[in-house]
matplotlib code that plots the C-alpha trace (Angstrom):
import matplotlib.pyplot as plt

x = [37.3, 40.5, 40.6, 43.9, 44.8, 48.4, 47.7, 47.3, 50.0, 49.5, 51.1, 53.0, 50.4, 47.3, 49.0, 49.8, 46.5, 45.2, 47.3, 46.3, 42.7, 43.4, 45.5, 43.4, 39.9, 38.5, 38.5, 38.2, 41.5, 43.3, 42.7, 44.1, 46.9, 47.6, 47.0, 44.4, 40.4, 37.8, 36.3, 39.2, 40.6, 37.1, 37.0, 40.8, 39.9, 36.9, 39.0, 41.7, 38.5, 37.2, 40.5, 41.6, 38.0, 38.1, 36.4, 39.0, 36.2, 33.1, 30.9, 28.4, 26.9, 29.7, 32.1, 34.4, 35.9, 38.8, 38.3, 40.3, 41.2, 42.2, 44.2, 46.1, 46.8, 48.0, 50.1, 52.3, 52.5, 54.3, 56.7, 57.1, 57.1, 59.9, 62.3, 61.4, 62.4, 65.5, 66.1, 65.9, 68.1, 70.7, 70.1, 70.2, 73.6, 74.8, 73.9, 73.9, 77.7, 77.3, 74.1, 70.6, 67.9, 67.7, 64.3, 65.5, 62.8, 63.3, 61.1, 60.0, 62.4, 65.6, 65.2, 64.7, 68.3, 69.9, 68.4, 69.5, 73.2, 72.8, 71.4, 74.5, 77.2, 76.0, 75.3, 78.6, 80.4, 77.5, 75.8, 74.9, 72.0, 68.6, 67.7, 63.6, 62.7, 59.9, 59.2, 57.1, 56.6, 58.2, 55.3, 55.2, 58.4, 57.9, 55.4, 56.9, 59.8, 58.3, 55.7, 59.0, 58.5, 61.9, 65.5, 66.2, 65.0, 66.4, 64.9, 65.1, 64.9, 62.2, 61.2, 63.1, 60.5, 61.6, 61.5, 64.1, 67.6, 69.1, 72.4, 73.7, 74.3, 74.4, 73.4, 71.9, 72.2, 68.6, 68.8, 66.9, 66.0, 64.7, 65.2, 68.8, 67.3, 66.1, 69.0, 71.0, 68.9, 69.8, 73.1, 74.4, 77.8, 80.3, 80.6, 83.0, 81.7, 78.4, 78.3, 76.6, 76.3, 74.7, 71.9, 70.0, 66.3, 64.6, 66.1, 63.5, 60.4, 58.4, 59.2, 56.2, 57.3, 55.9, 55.5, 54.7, 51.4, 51.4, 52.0, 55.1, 58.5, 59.5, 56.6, 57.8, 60.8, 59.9, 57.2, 60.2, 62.6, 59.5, 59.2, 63.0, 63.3, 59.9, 58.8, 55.4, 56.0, 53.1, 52.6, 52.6, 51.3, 50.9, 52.4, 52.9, 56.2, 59.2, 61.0, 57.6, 58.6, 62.3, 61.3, 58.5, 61.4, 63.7, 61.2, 60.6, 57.4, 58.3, 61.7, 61.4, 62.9, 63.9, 67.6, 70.4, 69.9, 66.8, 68.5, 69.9, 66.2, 66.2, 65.8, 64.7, 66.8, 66.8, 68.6, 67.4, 70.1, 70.7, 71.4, 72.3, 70.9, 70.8, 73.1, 75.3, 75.9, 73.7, 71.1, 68.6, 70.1, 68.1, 69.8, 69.3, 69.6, 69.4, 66.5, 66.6, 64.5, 66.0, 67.3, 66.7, 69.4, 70.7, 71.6, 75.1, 73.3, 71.5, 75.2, 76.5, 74.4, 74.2, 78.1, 78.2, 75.5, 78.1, 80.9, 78.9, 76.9, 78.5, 79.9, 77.7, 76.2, 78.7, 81.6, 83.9, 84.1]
y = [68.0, 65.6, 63.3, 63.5, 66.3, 66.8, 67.2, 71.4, 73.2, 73.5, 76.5, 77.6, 80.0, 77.3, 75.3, 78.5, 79.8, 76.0, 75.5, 79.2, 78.7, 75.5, 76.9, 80.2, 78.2, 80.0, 82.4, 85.7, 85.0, 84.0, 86.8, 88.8, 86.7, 86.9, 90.5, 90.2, 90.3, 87.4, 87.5, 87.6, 84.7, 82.8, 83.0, 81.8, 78.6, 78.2, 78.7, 76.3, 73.9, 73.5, 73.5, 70.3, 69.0, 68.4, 69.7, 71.1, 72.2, 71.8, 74.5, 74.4, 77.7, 80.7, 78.2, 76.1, 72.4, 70.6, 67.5, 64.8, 66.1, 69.7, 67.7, 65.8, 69.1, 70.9, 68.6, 67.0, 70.6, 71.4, 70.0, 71.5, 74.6, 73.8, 72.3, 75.8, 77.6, 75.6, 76.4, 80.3, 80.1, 78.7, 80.6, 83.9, 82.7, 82.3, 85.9, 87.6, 86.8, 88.7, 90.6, 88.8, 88.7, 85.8, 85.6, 84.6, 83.4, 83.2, 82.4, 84.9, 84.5, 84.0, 86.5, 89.2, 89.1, 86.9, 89.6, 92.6, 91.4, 89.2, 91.8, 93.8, 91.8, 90.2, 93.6, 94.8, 91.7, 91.1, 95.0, 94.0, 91.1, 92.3, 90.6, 89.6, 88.0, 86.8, 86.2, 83.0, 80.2, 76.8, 75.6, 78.1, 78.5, 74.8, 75.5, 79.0, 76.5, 74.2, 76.5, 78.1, 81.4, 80.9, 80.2, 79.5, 79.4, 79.6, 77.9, 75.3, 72.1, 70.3, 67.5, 67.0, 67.0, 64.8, 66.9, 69.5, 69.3, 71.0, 72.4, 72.8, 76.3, 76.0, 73.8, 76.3, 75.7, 75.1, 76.9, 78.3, 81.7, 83.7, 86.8, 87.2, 86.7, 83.3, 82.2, 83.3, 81.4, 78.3, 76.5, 76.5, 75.6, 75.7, 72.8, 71.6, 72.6, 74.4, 78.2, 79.0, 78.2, 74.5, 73.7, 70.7, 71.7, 69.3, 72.0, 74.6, 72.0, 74.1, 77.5, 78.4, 78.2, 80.5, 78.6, 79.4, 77.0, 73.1, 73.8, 75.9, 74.2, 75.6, 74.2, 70.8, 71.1, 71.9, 69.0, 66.6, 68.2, 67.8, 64.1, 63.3, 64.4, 63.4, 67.0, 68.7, 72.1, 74.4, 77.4, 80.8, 82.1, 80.7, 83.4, 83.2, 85.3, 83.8, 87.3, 88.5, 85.4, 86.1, 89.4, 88.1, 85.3, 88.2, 90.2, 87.2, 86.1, 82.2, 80.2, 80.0, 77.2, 78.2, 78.3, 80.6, 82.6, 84.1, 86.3, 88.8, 89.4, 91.3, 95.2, 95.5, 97.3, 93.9, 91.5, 88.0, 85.4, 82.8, 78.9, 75.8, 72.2, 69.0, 65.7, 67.5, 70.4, 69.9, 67.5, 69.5, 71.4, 73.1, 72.9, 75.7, 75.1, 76.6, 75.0, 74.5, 72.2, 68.7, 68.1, 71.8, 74.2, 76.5, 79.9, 81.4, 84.0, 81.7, 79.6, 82.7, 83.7, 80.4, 80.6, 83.7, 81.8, 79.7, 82.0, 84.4, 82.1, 78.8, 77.6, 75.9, 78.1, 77.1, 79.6, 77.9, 76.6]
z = [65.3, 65.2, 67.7, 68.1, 70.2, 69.6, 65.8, 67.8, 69.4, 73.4, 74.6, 77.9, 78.4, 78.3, 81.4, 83.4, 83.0, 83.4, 86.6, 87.9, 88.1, 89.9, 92.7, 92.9, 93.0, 90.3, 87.2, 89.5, 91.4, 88.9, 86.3, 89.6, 89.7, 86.2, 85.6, 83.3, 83.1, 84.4, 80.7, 79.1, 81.1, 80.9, 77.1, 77.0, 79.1, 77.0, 73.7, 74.6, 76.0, 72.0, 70.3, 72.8, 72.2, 76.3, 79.0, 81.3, 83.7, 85.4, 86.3, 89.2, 89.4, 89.6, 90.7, 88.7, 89.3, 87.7, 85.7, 85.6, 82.4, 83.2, 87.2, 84.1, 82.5, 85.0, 87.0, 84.3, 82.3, 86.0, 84.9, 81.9, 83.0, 85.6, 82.5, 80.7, 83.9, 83.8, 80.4, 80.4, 83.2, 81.6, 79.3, 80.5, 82.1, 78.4, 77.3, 80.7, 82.2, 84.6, 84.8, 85.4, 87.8, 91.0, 92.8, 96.3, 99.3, 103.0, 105.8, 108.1, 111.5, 109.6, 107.0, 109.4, 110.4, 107.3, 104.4, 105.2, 105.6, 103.1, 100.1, 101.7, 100.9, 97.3, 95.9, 96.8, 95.0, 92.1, 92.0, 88.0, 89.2, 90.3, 93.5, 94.2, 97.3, 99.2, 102.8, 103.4, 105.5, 104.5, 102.9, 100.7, 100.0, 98.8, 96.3, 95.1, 93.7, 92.9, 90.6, 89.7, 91.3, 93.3, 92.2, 96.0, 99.1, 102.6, 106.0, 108.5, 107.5, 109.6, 106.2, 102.8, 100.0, 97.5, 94.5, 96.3, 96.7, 100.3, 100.8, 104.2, 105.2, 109.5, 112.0, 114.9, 118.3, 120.5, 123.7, 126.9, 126.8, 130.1, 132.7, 133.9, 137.2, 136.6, 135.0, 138.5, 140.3, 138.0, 138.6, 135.3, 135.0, 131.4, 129.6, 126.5, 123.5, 124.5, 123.7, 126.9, 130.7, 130.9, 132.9, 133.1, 132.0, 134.9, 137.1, 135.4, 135.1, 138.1, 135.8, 133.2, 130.0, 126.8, 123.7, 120.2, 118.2, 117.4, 113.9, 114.8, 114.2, 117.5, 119.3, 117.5, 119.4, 123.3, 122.8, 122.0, 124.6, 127.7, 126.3, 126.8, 130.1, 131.2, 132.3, 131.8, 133.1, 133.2, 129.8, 130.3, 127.4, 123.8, 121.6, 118.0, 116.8, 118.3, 118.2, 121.3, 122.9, 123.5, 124.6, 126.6, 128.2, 129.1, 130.7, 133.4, 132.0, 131.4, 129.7, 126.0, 123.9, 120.6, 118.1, 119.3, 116.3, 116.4, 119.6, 116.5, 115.5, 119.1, 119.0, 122.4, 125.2, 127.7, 126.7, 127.5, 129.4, 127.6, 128.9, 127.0, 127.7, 126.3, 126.3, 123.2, 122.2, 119.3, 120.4, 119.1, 116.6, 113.4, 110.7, 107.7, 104.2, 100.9, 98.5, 95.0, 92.7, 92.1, 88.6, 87.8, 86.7, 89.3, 87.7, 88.5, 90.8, 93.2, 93.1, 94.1, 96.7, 98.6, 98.6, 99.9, 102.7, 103.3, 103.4, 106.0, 108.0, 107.3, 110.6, 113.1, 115.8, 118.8, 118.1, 115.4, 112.1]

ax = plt.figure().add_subplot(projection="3d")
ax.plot(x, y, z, "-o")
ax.set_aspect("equal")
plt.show()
């Protein structure tokens, strides 16, 4: 066997499979993943194992680890398979002026309201391109571009990841959800430039308040907010979706803290009051982007699409442009 291991061809298909395995933790996941069988899959990896003349693997039992060897593999072939991404998108462009396919993700809050009007709008202008999406949390959302199983992704930008490029599509408004009645009892006043009655949120530190879970960007928020004001006010209820919480706020059972947006998400028939805080309008304003891989080639679709973001929703949640 040659030493050299370049002297063979390595194929798009070794690092997928490669890189599959890694992320799945094994052969039986990934042959799911990749649509085919566990034997065929674990005769591939054994295959492509003798023609490198490396051992991508080590197997303890049924289970199977990386080597530094197969890590190596995996991680830098990334890469390559983000340039080839890159390429057949640009490519397709070329031969597809108009028509072509754009795998679009969101994450869960803002793509209930944001999709549907969304989808609406492009496939009246662009009704020749195929729209995917996917509904994840950030993180994934992350790694679906990254893995180049997105051509753009839409959320709120809590960190910038340094391999993703961000274009601003709003800056949303934080605000004070809770029962008309509580908000009556509150003397909120209007103020320049906030898009609700103002209150000062010591006033509510002796209401409960219902919060979503540490990890929760929301919950990132109050925890910051009860710090700058110096207020510990007792919790209600810890309640994961922020759309129950809002409903859970106008029914009287605690003030929620969450963006202005997230009120469209609201089918039910009581309509929470809503009050706005804070030293500026914006204090604590989220704002939401549009994701696409740094360096990467951004088809004319997902141009098109986060225009049309920008055209819909881009104005900052206060009332203007």
């Amino acid at each position: 066997m040659s030493d050299d291991i370049w002297g063979m061809e390595l194929e798009f298909r070794d690092i997928e499979y490669v890189d599959t395995i890694i992320k799945c933790g094994g052969v039986s996941k990934a042959a799911e993943a990749l649509h085919i069988t566990q034997p065929a899959l674990s005769i591939y990896v054994k295959s492509l194992e003798q023609r490198l003349g490396l051992a991508l693997f080590s197997r303890v039992g049924r289970n199977m680890f990386p080597t530094y060897a197969g890590v190596c593999l995996a991680e830098q072939g990334r890469e390559l398979l983000l340039q080839r991404g890159s390429l057949q998108r640009r490519l397709n462009d070329i031969k597809n002026q108009r028509g072509g396919l754009l795998r679009v993700g969101f994450s869960s809050m803002r793509g209930v309201s944001f999709l549907p009007v969304m989808l609406q709008n492009f496939r009246q202008r662009y009704p020749e391109i195929e729209v995917r999406y996917q509904e994840q949390n950030i993180d994934k959302l992350e790694q679906m571009l990254l893995h180049n199983e997105l051509d753009v992704a839409f959320f709120d930008l809590v960190d910038r990841h340094e391999r993703l490029e961000y274009e601003h599509i709003f800056l949303d408004t934080v605000v004070l959800y809770m029962s008309k009645a509580t908000a009556a009892a509150c003397s909120a006043k209007r103020r320049a430039g906030y898009p609700h009655p103002w209150v000062d949120i010591r006033e509510l530190a002796g209401q409960p308040f219902i919060r979503n879970f540490p990890e929760q960007n929301t919950e990132r928020i109050v925890r910051q907010v009860f710090r700058d004001y110096g207020i510990a006010p007792e919790t209600a209820m810890r309640v994961r979706n922020q759309v129950t919480s809002i409903s859970l706020a106008a029914y009287g059972y605690g003030v929620y803290i969450a963006p202005q947006f997230f009120v469209n998400n609201l089918a039910q028939p009581l309509r929470p009051a809503l009050l706005s805080f804070g030293e500026t309008p914006t204090q604590y304003g989220i704002e939401f982007v549009a994701a696409t891989v740094r360096g990467g080639y951004v088809s004319r679709a997902a141009q098109s699409f986060i225009q049309l973001a920008k055209d819909v929703y881009g104005y900052d949640r206060r009332g203007g442009r």
